[in-house]
C-alpha positions in Angstrom: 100.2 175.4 148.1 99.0 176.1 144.8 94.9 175.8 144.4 94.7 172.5 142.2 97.0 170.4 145.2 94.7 171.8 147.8 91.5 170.4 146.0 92.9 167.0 145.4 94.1 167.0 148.7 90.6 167.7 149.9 88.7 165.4 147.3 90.9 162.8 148.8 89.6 163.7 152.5 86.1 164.0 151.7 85.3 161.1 149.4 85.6 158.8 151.8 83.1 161.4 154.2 80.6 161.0 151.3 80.4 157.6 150.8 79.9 157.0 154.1 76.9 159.3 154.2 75.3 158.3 150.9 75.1 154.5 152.3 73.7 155.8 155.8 71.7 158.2 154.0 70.4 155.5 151.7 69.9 152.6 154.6 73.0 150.7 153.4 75.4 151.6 156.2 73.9 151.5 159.7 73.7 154.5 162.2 76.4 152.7 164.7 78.7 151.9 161.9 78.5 155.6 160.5 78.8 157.0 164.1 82.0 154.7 164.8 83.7 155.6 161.1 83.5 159.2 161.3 84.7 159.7 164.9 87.4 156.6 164.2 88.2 158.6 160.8 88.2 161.9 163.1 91.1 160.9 165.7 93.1 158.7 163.0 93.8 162.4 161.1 93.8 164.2 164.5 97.2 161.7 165.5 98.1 162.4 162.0 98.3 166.3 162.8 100.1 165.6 166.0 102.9 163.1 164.1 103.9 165.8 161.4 106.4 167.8 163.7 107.9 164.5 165.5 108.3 162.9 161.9 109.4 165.9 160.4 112.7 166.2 163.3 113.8 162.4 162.6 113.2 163.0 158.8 114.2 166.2 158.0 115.0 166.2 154.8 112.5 163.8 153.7 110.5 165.2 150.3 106.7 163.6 151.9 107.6 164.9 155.6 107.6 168.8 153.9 104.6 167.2 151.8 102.9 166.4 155.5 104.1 170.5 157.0 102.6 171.8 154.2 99.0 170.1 154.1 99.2 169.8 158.2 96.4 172.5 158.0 94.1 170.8 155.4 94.5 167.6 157.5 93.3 169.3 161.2 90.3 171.3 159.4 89.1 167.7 158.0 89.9 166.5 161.5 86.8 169.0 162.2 84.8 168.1 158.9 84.9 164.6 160.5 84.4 165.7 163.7 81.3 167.8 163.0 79.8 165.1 160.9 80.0 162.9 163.6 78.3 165.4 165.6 75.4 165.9 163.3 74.8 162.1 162.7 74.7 161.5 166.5 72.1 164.4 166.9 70.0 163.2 163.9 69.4 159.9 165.6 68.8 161.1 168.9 66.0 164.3 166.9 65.3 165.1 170.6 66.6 168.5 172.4 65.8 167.2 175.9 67.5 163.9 175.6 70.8 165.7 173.6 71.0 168.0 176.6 70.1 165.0 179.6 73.4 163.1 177.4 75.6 165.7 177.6 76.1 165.5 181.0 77.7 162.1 180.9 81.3 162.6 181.4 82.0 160.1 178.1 79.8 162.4 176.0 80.2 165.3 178.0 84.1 165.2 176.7 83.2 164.5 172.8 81.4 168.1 173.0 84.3 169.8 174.3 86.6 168.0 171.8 84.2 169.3 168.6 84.5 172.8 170.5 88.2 172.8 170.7 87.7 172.0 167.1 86.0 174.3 166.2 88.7 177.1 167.4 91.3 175.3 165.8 89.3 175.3 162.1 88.0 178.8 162.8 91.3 179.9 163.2 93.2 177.8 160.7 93.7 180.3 158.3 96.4 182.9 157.1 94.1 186.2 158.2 93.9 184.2 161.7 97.2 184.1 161.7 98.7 187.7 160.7 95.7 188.7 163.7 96.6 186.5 166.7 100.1 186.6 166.0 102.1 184.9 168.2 99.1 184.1 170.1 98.2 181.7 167.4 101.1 179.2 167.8 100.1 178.5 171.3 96.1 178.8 170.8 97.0 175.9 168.3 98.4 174.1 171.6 95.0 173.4 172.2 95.2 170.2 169.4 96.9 168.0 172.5 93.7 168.9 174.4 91.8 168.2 172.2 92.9 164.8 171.1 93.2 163.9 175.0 89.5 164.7 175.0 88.9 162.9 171.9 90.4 160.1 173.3 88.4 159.7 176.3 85.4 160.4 174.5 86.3 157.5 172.7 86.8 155.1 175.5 84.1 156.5 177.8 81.6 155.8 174.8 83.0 152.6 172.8 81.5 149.3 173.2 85.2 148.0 173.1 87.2 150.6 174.4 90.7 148.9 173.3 91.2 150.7 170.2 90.3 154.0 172.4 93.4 152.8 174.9 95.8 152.7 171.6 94.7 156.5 170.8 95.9 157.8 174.0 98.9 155.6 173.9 99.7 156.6 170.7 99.2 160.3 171.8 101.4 159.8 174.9 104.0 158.7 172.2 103.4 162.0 170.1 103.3 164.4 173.6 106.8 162.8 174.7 108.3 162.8 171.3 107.8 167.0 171.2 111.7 165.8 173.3 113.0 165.1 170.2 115.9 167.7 169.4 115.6 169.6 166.5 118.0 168.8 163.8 120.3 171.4 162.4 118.3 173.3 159.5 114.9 172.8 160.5 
């Protein structure tokens, strides 16, 4: 994808990220709100990953299903950006080593820090050099996106003060895991 795509794409992805942490940044947007946006912002893309092969088979020849192949990886590295940011607001409010650590062994939190570290593989390893290195090894360490989004999921409704949009995630997710059914069509 030529250089000048890739940076619109990612202006596109991360404006949204910045205004969100200029207004908690200058007191306008609250800690929960900014917590809730960048982890709601996080799984949104993450589905969006996972719904680019399924929508690609029923619409094969569709011009903006290729457009969704081709910037599949820009969209699960900003699943990360997202992700991390997240991260880094929760452990800017809680500014306390001993509480961060007694926290992480609830299960609901617990499963958010091994969704950021699958994450984190998935983003390290999201590039061409990765790639040509793991060879085939790569297609299946990439696997590890339906673990991740289970995780993120029940991060989502072990946490939440309304779990319902939570529920819809892994819903939706069950949709995406049983579509993978969906027979290729001829030329793909």
């Amino acid at each position: 994808m030529p250089n000048r795509r890739r940076a619109t794409i990612w202006i596109a992805l991360l404006i949204p990220l910045l205004l969100q942490l200029q207004g908690y940044l200058s007191g306008t947007a609250f800690y929960g709100e900014t917590l809730h946006r960048t982890g709601e912002v996080a799984v949104w893309l993450l589905l969006l990953v996972l719904a680019v092969s399924p929508v690609r088979r029923l619409f094969p020849k569709a011009t903006w299903s290729a457009w969704l192949l081709r910037v599949r990886r820009d969209l699960g590295v900003a699943t990360f950006v997202y992700g991390l940011a997240h991260t880094l607001i929760y452990l800017e409010r809680k500014a306390d080593l001993a509480r961060i650590l007694r926290e992480a062994a609830d299960p609901g939190i617990l499963v958010g820090w091994l969704a950021l570290l699958g994450m984190l593989i998935l983003a390290i390893t999201s590039n061409d050099r990765s790639v040509r290195w793991l060879g085939g090894r790569w297609k299946g360490l990439h696997r590890l996106v339906y673990g991740v989004a289970l995780l993120s999921g029940l991060h989502w409704v072990l946490t939440a003060f309304d779990p319902t949009v939570g529920y819809l995630h892994l819903g939706l997710l069950g949709v995406l895991l049983l579509s993978r059914g969906i027979p290729r069509r001829q030329g793909i």
